[in-house]
C-alpha positions in Angstrom: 4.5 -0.5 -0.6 3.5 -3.4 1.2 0.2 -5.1 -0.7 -2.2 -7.9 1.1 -3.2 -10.4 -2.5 -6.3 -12.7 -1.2 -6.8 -14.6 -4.9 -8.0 -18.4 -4.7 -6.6 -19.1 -8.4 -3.2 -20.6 -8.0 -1.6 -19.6 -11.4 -3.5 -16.2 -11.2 -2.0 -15.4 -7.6 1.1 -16.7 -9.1 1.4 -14.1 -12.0 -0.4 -11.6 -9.8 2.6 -12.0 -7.2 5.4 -12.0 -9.7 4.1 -8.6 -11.3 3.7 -7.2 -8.2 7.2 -8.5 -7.2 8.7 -6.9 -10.0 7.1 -3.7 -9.3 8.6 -3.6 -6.5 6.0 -4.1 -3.8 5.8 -6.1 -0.9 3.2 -8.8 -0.9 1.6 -10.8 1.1 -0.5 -13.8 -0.7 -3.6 -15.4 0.6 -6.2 -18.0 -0.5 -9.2 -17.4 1.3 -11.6 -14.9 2.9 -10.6 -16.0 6.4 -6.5 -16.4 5.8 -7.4 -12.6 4.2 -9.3 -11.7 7.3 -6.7 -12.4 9.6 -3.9 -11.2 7.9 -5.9 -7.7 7.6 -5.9 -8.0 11.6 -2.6 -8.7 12.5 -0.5 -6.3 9.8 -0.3 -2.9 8.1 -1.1 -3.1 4.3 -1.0 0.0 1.5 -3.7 -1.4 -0.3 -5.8 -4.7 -0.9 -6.7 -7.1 -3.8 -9.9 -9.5 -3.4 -10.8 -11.4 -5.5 -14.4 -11.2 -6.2 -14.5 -14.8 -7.3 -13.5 -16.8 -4.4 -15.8 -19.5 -3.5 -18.7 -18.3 -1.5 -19.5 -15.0 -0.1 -16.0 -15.1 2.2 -15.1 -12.1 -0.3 -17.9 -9.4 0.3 -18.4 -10.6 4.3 -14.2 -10.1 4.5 -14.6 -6.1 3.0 -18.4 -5.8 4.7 -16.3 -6.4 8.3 -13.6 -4.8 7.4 -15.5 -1.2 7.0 -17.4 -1.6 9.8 -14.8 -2.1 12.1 -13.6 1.8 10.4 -10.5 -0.1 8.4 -10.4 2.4 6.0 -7.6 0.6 4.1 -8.3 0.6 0.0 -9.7 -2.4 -1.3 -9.2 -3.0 -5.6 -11.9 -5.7 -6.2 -10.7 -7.9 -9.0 -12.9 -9.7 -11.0 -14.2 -12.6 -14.0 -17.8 -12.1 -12.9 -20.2 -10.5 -15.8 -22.7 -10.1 -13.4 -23.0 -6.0 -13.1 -24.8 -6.2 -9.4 -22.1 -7.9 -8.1 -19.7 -5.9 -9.1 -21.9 -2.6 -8.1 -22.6 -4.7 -4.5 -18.8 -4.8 -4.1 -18.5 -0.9 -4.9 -21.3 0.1 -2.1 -20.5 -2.4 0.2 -17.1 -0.8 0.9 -14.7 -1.4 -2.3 -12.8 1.7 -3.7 -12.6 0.4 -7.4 -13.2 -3.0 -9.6 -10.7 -4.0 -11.7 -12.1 -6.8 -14.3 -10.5 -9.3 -15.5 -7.9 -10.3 -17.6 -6.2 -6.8 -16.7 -2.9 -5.6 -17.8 -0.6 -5.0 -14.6 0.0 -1.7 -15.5 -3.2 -0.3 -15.5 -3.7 -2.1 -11.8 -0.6 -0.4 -11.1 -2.3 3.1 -12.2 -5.4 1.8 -10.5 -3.8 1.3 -7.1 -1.5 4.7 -7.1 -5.3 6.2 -8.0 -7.4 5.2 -4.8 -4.2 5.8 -2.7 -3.3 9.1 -3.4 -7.7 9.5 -3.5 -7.0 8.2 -0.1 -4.2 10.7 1.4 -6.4 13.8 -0.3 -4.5 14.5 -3.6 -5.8 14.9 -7.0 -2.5 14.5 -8.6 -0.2 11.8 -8.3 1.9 14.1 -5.9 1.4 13.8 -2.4 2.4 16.3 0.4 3.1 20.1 -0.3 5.2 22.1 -1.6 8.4 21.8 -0.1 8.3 18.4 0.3 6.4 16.1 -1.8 6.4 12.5 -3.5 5.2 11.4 -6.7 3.9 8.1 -6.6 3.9 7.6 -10.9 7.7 8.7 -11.2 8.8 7.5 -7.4 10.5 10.6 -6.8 11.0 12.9 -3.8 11.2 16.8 -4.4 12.4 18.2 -1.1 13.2 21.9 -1.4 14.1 22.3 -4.9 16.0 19.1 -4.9 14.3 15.9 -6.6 15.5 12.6 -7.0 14.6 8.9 -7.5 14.0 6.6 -5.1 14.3 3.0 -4.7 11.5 0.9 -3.7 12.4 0.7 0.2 12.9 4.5 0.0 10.0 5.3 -1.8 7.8 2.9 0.8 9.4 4.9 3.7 8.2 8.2 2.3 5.1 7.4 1.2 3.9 6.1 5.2 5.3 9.0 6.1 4.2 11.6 3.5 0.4 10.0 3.8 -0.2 11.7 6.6 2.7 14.0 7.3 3.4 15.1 11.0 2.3 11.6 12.5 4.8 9.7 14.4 5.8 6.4 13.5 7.8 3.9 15.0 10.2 1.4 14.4 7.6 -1.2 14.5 5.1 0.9 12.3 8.1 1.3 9.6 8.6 -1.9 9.4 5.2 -3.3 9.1 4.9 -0.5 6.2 8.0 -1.8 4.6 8.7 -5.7 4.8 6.4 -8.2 4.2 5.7 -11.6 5.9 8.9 -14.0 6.1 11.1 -11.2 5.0 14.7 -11.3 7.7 14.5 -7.1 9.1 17.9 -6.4 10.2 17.8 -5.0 13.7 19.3 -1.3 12.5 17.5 -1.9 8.9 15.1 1.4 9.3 18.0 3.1 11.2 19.9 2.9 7.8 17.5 3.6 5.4 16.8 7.1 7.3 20.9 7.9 7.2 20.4 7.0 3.1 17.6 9.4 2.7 19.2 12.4 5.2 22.4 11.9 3.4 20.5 12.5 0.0 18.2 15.3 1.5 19.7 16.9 4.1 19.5 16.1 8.3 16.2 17.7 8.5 14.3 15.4 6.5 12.8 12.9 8.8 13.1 14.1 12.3 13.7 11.9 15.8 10.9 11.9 18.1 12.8 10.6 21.4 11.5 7.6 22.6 9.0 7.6 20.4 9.7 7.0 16.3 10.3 9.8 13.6 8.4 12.1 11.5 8.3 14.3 8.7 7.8 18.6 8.6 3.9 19.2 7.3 
């Protein structure tokens, strides 16, 4: 899950990277409204974390654009500030949840599987139906009877394409979802990962659209 972090604090962003690291996700750190701005514009990200106390109002303009230009992408606000209308001018504004601080990781973990699976239509922590389906609490794929845990490059590549089964994604797309900036993508890299999960699953797993990407049965 690749994750955009736009937190001024040094030794906050710091922390807040390793945890995230060590959970597994893909981030991409930021300082500023703007540097947050363009990095929304220019790449694919699972979920965002602003932090409501950057200097200035770079914050709430950064999520006020990024709705109206219909980026529906969810934004955690993350926050020191006592001051409840700020926090509640986040909320309408755009954000999908605030997240005070000091937090314990896990409970931003739980926060960020919330909106997301809020975002793909689920109640539960399972998303897709009921043949094929991936819990985003356990990280494991139930595919006809057969379930199994994944790792976190696995578990990324299902979840883009469980979010909205039946949509085609390609190369590009899959990697975008799955690598963050400055990672090396080996040419074939998404080409293996696919063989791992059709040799765990069975062939007709994730299906090749010719000339155009690959998709999932919804």
């Amino acid at each position: 899950m690749r994750v955009l972090l736009v937190e001024e604090d040094l030794q906050i962003g710091q922390n807040l990277l390793r945890a995230l690291k060590n959970a597994e996700c893909s981030v991409d750190w930021v300082r500023d409204g703007n540097a947050g701005s363009v990095a929304i514009n220019t790449a694919y990200y699972a979920v965002v974390l602003l932090d409501l106390g950057l200097s200035g109002a770079g914050e709430i303009d950064l999520l006020r654009a990024l709705r109206a230009a219909g980026n529906d992408v969810p934004v955690l606000i993350l926050t020191a500030l006592d001051d409840l209308e700020t926090r509640v001018h986040g909320l309408d504004v755009g954000a999908d949840d605030c997240v005070p601080k000091p937090f314990e990781v896990r409970e931003l973990l739980a926060r960020i599987r919330a909106v997301l699976r809020r975002k793909a239509g689920y109640a539960t922590p399972r998303i897709g139906g009921e043949s094929l389906n991936l819990d985003l609490e356990k990280r494991m794929l139930c595919c006809n009877g057969v379930a199994s845990s994944l790792s976190a490059r696995e578990f990324a590549l299902m979840h883009a394409f469980l979010e909205k089964p039946g949509m085609i994604l390609s190369r590009g797309q899959l990697e975008d979802r799955l690598y963050g900036w400055g990672k090396e993508v080996e040419s074939n890299a998404i080409d293996v990962l696919i063989h791992t999960m059709r040799k765990k699953f069975g062939q007709s797993l994730i299906r090749n659209v010719r000339g155009l990407g690959w998709t999932v049965a919804h």
